[in-house]
C-alpha beads as a LAMMPS data file, in Angstrom:
LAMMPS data file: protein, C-alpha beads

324 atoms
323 bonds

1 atom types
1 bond types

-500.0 500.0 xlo xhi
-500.0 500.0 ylo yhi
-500.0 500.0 zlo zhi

Masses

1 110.0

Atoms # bond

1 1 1 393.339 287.450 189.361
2 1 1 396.777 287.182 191.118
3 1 1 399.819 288.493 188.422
4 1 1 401.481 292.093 190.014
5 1 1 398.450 291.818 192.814
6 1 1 401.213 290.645 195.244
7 1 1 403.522 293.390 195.170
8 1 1 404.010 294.939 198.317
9 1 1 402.488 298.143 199.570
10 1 1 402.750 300.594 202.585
11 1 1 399.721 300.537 205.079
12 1 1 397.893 303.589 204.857
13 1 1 396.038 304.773 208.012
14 1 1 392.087 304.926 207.495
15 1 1 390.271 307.990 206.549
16 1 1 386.783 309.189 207.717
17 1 1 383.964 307.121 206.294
18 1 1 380.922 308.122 205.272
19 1 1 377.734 306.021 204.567
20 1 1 374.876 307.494 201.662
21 1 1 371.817 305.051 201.043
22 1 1 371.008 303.839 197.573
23 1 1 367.509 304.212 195.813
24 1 1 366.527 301.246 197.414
25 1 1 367.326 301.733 200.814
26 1 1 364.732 302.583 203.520
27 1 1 363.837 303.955 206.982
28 1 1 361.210 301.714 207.717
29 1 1 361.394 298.182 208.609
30 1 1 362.386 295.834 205.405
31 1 1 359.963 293.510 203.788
32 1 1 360.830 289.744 203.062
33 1 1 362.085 290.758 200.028
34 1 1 364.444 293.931 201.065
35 1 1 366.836 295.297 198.167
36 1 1 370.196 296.283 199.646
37 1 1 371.418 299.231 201.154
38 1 1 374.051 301.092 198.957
39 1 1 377.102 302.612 201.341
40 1 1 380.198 304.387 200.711
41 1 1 383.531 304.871 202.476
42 1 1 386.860 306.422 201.555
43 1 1 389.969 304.443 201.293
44 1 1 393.114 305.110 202.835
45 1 1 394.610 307.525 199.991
46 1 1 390.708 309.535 199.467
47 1 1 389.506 307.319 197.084
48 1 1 385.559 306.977 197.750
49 1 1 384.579 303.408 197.723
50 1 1 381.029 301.285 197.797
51 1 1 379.056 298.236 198.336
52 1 1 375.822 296.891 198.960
53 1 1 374.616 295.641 202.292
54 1 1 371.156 293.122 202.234
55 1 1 369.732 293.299 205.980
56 1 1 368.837 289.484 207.208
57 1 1 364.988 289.178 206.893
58 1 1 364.074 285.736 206.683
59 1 1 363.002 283.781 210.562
60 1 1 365.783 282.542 212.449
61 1 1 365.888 281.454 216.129
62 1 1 369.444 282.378 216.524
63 1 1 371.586 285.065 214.879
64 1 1 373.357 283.923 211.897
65 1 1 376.947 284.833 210.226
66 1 1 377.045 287.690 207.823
67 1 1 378.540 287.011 204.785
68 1 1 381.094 289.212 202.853
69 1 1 380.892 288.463 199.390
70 1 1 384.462 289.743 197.389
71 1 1 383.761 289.812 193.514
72 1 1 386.658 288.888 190.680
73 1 1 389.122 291.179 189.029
74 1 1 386.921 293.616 186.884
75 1 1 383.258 292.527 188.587
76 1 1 380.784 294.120 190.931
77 1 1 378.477 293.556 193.663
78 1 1 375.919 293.171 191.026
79 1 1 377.085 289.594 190.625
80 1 1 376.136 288.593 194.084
81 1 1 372.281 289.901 193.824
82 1 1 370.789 286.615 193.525
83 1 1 372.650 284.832 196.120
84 1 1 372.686 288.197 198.682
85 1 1 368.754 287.729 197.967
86 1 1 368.293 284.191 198.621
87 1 1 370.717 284.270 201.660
88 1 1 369.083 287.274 202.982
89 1 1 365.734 285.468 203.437
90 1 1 367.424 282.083 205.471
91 1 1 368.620 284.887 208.023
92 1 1 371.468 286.292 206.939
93 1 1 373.118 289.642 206.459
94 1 1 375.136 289.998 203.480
95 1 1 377.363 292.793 202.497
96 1 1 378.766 292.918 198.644
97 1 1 382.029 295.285 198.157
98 1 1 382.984 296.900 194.449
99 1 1 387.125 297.510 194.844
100 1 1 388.011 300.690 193.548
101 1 1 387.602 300.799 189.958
102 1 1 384.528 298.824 189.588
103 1 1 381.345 299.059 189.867
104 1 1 379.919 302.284 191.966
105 1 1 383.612 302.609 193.569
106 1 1 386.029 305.524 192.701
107 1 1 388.278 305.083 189.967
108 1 1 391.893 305.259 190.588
109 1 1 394.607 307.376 188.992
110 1 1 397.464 304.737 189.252
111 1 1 396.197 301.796 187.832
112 1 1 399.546 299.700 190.027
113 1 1 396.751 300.282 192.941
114 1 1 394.891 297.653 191.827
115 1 1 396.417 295.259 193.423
116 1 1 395.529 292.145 196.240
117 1 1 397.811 294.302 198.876
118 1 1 396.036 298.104 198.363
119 1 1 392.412 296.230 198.184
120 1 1 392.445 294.155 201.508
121 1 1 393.197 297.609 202.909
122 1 1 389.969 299.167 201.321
123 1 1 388.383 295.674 202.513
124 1 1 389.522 296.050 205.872
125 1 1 387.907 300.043 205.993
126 1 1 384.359 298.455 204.744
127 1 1 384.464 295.939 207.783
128 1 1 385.884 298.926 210.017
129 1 1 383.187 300.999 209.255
130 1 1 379.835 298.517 209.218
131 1 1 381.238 297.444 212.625
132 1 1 381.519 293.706 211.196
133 1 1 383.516 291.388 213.709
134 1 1 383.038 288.066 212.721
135 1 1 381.667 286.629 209.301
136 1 1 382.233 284.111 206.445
137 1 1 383.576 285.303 202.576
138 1 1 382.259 284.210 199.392
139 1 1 385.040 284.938 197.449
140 1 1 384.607 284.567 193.769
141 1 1 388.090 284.301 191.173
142 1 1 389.932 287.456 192.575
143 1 1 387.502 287.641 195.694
144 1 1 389.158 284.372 196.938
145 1 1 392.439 285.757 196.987
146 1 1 391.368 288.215 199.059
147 1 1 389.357 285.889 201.512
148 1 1 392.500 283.357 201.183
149 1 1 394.965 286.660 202.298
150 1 1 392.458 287.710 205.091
151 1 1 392.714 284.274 206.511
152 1 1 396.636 284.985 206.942
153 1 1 396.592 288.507 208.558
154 1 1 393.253 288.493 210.470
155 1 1 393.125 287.294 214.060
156 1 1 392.197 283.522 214.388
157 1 1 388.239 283.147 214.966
158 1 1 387.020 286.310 212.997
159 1 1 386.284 284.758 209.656
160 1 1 383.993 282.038 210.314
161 1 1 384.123 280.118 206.983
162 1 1 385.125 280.342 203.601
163 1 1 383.323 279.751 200.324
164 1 1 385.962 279.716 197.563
165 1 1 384.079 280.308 194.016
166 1 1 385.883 278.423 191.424
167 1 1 389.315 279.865 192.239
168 1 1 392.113 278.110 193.835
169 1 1 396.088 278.244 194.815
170 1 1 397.070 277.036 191.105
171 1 1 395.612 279.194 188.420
172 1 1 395.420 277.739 184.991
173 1 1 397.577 280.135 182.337
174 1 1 394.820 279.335 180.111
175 1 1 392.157 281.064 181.736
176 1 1 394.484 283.897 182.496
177 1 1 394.842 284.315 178.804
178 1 1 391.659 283.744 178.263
179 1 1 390.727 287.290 180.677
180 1 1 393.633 289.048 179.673
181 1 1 392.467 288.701 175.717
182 1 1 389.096 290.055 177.038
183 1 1 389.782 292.520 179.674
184 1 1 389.622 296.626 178.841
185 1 1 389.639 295.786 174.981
186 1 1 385.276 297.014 174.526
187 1 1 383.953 298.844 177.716
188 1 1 381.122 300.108 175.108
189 1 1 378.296 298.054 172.979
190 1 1 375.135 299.801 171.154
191 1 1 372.771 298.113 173.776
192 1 1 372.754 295.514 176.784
193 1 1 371.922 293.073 173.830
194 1 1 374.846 293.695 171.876
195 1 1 376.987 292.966 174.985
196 1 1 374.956 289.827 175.844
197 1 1 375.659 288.883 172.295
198 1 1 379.272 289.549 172.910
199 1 1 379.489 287.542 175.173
200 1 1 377.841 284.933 174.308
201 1 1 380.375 284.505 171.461
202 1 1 383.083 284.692 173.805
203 1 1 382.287 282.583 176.523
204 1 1 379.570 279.997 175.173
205 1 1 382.168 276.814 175.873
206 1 1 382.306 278.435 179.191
207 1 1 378.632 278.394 179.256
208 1 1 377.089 276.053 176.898
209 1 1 373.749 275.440 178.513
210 1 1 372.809 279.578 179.033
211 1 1 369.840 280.729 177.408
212 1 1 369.534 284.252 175.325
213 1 1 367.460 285.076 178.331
214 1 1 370.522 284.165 180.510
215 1 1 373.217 285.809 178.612
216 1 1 371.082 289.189 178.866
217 1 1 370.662 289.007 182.468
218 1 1 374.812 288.092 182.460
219 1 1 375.957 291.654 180.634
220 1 1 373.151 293.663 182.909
221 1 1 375.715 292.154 186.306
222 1 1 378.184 293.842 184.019
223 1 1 377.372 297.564 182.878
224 1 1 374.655 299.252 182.837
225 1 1 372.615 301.650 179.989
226 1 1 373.686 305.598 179.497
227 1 1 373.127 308.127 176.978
228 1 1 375.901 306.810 175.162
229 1 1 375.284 303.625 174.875
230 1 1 375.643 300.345 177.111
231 1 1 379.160 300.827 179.325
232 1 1 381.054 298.087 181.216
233 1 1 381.642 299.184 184.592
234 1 1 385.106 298.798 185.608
235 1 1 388.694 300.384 184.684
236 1 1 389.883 299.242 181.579
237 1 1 393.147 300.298 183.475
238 1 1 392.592 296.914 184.803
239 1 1 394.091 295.518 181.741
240 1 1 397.656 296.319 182.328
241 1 1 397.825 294.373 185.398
242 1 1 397.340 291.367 183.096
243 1 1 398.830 292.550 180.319
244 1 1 402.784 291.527 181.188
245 1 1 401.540 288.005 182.134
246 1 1 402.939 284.937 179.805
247 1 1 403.574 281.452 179.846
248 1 1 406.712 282.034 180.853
249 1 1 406.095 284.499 184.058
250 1 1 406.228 282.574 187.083
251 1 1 402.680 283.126 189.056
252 1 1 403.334 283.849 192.666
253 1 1 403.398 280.738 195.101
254 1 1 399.747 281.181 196.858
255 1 1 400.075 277.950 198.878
256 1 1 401.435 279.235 201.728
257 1 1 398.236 281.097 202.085
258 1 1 396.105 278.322 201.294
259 1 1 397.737 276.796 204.371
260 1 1 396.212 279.794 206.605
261 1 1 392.802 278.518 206.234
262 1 1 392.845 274.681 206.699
263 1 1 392.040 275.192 210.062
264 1 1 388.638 277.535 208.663
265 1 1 385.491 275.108 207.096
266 1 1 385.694 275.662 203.693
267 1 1 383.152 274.655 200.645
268 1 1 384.787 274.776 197.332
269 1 1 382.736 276.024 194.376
270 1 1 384.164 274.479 191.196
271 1 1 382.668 275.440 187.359
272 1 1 382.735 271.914 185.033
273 1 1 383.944 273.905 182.565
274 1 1 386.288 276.011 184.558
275 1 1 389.766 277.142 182.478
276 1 1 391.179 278.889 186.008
277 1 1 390.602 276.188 189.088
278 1 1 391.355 272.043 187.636
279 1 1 390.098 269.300 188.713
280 1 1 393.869 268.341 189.888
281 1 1 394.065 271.145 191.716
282 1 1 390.561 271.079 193.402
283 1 1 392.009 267.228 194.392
284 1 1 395.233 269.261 195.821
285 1 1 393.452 271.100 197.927
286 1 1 391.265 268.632 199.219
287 1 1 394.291 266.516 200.169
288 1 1 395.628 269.742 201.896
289 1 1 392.220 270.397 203.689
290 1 1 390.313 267.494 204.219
291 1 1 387.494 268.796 205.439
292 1 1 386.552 270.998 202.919
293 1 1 383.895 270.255 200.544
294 1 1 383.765 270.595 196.888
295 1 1 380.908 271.301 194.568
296 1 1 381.040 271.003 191.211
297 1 1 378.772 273.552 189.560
298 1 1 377.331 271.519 186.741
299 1 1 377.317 273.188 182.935
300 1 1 379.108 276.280 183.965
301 1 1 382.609 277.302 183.637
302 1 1 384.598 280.636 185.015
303 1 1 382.970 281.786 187.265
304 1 1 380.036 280.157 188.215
305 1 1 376.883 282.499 188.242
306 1 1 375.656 281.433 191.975
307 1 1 371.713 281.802 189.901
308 1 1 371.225 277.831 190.493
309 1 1 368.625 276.905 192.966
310 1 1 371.108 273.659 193.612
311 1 1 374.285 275.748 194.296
312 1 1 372.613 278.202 196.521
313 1 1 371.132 275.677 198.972
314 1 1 374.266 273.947 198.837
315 1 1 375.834 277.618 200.235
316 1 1 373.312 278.026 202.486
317 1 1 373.509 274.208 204.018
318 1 1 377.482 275.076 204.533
319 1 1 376.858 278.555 206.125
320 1 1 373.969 276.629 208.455
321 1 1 377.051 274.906 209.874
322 1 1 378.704 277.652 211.232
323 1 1 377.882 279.952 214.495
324 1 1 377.167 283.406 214.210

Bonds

1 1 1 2
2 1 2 3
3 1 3 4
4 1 4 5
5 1 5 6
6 1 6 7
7 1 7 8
8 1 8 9
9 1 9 10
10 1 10 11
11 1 11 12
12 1 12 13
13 1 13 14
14 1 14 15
15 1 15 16
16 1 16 17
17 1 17 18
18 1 18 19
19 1 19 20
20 1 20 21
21 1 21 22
22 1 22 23
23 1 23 24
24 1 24 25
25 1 25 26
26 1 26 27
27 1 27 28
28 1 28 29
29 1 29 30
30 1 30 31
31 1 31 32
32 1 32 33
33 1 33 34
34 1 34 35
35 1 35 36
36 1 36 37
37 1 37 38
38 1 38 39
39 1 39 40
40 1 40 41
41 1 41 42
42 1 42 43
43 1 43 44
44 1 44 45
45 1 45 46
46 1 46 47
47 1 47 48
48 1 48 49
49 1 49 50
50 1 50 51
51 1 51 52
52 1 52 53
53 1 53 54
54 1 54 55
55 1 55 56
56 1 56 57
57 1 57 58
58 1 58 59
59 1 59 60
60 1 60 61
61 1 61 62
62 1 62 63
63 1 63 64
64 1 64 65
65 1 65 66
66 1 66 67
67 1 67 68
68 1 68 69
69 1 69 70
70 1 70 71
71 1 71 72
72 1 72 73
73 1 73 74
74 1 74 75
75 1 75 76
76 1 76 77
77 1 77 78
78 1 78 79
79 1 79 80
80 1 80 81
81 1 81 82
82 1 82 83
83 1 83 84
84 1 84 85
85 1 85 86
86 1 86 87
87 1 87 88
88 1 88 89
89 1 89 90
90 1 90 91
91 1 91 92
92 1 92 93
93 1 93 94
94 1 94 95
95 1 95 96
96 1 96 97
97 1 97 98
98 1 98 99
99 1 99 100
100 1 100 101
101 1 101 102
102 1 102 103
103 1 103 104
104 1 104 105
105 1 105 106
106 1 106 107
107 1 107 108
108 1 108 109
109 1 109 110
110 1 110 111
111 1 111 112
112 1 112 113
113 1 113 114
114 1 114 115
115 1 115 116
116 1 116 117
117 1 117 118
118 1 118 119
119 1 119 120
120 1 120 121
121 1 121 122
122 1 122 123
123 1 123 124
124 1 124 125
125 1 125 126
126 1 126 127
127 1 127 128
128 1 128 129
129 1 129 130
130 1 130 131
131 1 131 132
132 1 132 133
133 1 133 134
134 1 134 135
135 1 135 136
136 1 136 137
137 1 137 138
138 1 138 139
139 1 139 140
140 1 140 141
141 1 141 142
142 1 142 143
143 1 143 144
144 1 144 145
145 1 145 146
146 1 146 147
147 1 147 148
148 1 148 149
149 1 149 150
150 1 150 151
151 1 151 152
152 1 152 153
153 1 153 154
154 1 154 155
155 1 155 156
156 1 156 157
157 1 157 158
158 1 158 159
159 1 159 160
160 1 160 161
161 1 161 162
162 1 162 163
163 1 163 164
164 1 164 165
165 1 165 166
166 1 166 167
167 1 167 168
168 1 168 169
169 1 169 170
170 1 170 171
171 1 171 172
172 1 172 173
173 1 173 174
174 1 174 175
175 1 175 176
176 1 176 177
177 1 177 178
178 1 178 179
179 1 179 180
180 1 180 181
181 1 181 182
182 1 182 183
183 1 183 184
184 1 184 185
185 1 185 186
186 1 186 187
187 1 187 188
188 1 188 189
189 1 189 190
190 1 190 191
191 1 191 192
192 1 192 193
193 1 193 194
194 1 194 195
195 1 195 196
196 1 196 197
197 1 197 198
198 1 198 199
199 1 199 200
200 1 200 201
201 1 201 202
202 1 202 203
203 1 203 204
204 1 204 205
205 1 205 206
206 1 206 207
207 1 207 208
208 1 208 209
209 1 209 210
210 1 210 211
211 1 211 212
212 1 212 213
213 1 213 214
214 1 214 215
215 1 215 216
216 1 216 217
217 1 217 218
218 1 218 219
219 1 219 220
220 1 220 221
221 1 221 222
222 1 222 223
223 1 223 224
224 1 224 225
225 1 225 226
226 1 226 227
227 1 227 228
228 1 228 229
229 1 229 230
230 1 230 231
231 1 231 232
232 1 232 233
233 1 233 234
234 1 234 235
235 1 235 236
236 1 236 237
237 1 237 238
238 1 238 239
239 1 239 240
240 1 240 241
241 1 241 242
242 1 242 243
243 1 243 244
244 1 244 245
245 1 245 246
246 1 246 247
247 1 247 248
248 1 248 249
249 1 249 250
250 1 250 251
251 1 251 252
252 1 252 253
253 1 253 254
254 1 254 255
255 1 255 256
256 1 256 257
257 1 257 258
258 1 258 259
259 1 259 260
260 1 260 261
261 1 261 262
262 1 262 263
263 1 263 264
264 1 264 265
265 1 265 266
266 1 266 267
267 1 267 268
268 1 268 269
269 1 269 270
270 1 270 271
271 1 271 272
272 1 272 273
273 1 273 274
274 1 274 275
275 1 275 276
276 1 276 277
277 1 277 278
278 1 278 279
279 1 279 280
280 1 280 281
281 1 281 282
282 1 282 283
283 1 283 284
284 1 284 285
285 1 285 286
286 1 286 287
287 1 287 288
288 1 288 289
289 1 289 290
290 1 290 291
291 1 291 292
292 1 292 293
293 1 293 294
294 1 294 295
295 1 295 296
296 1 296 297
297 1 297 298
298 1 298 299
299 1 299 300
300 1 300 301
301 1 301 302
302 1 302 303
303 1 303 304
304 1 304 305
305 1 305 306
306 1 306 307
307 1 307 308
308 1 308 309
309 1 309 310
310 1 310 311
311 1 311 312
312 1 312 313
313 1 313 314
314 1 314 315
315 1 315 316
316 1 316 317
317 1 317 318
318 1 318 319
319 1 319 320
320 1 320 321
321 1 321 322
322 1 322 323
323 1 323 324
């Protein structure tokens, strides 16, 4: 989320990167069904950073935009599987970034690092080093900041369209609450289960029509099974950066950088039950971009999931629209 994420930062020059395939990756050509490619880089201060990178497979008579899908304050790439998958097989390449101090990526010392500023920096080294000059963001919560403070500093034409995922310039104090009461406080349960049952009881008005099935398949995006038990995988550092936030700590203005992308297409992703991104402010920024489009992502709340058949054609219809 935003909070501290806008303090300023020097720019640190780029350090040697370095790419190491995952499990899944292979020599040979992919199959229709490809898994991704796990790489890793180092950041600007030596930190050494990952993603996931989904090679296009499905028939296309023309190349089509990547897509760089940014995940929300203490997620990972793993929440962009499904879509990555389904996207993959219409013909495009998709590449899913972990910031540093989630998922796969490095965990940093000085938890004021994790901030909007030093991020777009490590962002900027993963498109420097897979050569990437020109593609659209899926940007979900936190990822949308990012793709909404790329739009400002990146030269006009390289970032083809933006998918906003239930995150906007106004971000509800509730929902901020909401995450900051959640954040860092268990990073360990007995068993992926326990953590799906966790979370069920903590988001179920955020997600009233998931299944048990569904809420299992939710905690496995979010840690993974060790000897000592089922661990989230992020920072609980993370929680400071929220932990200062009240209702009486003015959020930085983000409109302004809103403003940098009404000239990009834009689809709007909105959750019905959504406690960050209102309706009001959904209606804002339609006023303030016309041409984007909203969907509303029907029985979900923060963030939506991107699992729905519905939702992903409706991504994939909007990405159709732009050239590669």
């Amino acid at each position: 989320m935003a909070g501290q994420a806008f303090a300023c930062r020097p720019h640190l020059p780029y350090q040697d990167l370095e790419m190491s395939p995952s499990k899944e990756s292979t020599h040979d050509a992919p199959p229709v069904t490809a898994g991704p490619t796990r790489f890793t880089y180092k950041s600007a201060d030596g930190l050494t950073l990952s993603g996931e990178k989904w090679e296009a497979t499905g028939c296309s008579e023309a190349p089509k935009v990547p897509v760089l899908c940014l995940p929300g304050l203490s997620r990972n790439t793993k929440d962009f599987h499904a879509i990555a998958r389904f996207l993959q097989e219409q013909g495009h390449e998709v590449i899913a970034l972990d910031y540093r101090g989630r998922g796969q990526s490095e965990w940093d010392p000085e938890w004021h690092n994790y901030a909007l500023p030093i991020e777009g920096q490590d962002i900027d080294a993963a498109l420097s080093f897979l050569a990437i000059e020109r593609f659209a963001i899926l940007g979900t919560s936190r990822g949308g900041l990012h793709a909404m403070a790329m739009a400002e500093r990146m030269d006009a034409g390289r970032i083809a369209g933006i998918i906003l995922n239930d995150i906007g310039p106004r971000i509800e104090m509730k929902g901020i609450h909401r995450l900051a009461a959640s954040i860092g406080k268990q990073m360990k349960f007995l068993d992926q289960a326990s953590c799906a049952g966790a979370l069920m009881a903590g988001l179920n008005t955020q997600f009233p029509a998931m299944s048990a099935e569904d809420w299992l398949r939710f905690a496995g995006q979010l840690g993974a099974s060790t000897h000592d038990g089922f661990i989230l995988e992020y920072d609980p550092a993370l929680a400071k950066t929220l932990a200062m936030m009240d209702d009486g700590t003015p959020l930085p203005d983000i409109w302004p950088l809103f403003g940098t992308t009404t000239n990009m297409p834009m689809l709007i992703l909105r959750g019905q039950h959504s406690d960050i991104l209102s309706d009001d402010t959904c209606g804002e920024m339609k006023s303030r971009h016309p041409s984007a489009i909203v969907h509303e992502v029907s029985g979900e709340g923060h963030a939506p999931m991107l699992w729905d058949a519905t939702t992903q054609e409706r991504i994939a219809a909007f990405l159709a629209q732009l050239n590669a």
